[in-house]
C-alpha positions in Angstrom: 106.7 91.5 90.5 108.3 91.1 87.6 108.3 93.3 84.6 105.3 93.7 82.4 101.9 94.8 82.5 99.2 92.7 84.3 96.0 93.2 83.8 93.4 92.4 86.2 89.4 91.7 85.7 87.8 92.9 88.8 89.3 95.7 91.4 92.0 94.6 93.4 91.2 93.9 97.2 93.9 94.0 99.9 92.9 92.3 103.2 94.9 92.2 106.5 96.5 88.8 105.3 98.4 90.3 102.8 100.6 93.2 104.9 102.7 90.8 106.8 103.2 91.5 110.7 105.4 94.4 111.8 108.4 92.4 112.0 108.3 91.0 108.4 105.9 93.5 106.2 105.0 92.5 102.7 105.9 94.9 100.0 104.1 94.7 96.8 107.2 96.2 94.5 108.5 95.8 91.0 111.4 93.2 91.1 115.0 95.1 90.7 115.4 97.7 88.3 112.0 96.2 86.7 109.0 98.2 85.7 105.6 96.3 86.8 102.2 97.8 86.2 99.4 96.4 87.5 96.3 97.6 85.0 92.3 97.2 85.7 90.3 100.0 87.1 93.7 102.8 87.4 91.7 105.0 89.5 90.3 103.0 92.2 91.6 100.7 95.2 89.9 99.4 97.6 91.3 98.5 101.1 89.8 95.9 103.5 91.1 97.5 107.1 92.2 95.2 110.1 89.9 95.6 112.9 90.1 98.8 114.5 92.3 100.5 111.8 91.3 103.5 109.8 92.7 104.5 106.8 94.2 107.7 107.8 95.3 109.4 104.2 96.7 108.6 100.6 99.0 110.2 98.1 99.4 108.8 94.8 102.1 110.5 92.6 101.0 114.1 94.0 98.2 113.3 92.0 94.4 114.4 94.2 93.1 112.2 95.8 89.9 111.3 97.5 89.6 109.1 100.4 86.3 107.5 102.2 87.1 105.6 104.7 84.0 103.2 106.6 84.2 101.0 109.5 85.9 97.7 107.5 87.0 99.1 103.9 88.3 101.7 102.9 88.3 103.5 99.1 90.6 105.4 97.5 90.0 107.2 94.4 92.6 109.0 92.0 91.4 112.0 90.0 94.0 112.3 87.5 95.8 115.2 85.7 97.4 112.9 83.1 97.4 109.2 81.9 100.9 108.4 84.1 102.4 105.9 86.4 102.1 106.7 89.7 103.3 105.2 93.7 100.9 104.7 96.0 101.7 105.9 99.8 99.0 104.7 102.7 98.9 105.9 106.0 97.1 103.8 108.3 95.8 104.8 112.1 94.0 102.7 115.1 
């Protein structure tokens, strides 16, 4: 992504389609030496699991985090100690 901020309307929904295979994972990433921030609702993301997949655990900037994971999604919820930027981390088991 390139810099800037980009603001999105509704929650943004990750679906098996867009992680790539094994061989040739897609990386969701600021371009080089860029800052990207992707702004809507900062303390939620939802995550549509592959069949069979679980979403095993988060952290987010060492922020706490809360995770419920169900049978096809998967939400993770940020409870913030400050307004800050943070990196996302998902681990992911079958």
């Amino acid at each position: 992504m390139r810099e800037g901020t980009y603001y999105l309307p509704e929650t943004l929904v990750f679906t098996a389609e867009d992680s790539g295979t094994k061989a040739a994972p897609v990386v969701y990433q600021a371009y080089h030496k860029e800052q990207a921030v992707v702004s809507g609702d900062p303390y939620v993301l939802t995550v549509h699991l592959p069949a069979g997949f679980r979403l095993q655990g988060a952290g987010i900037g060492g922020e706490k985090v809360e995770v419920t994971s169900q049978t096809e999604t998967a939400t993770v919820r940020i409870v913030p100690s400050t307004t800050k930027t943070v990196e996302w981390k998902m681990t992911f088991a079958k």
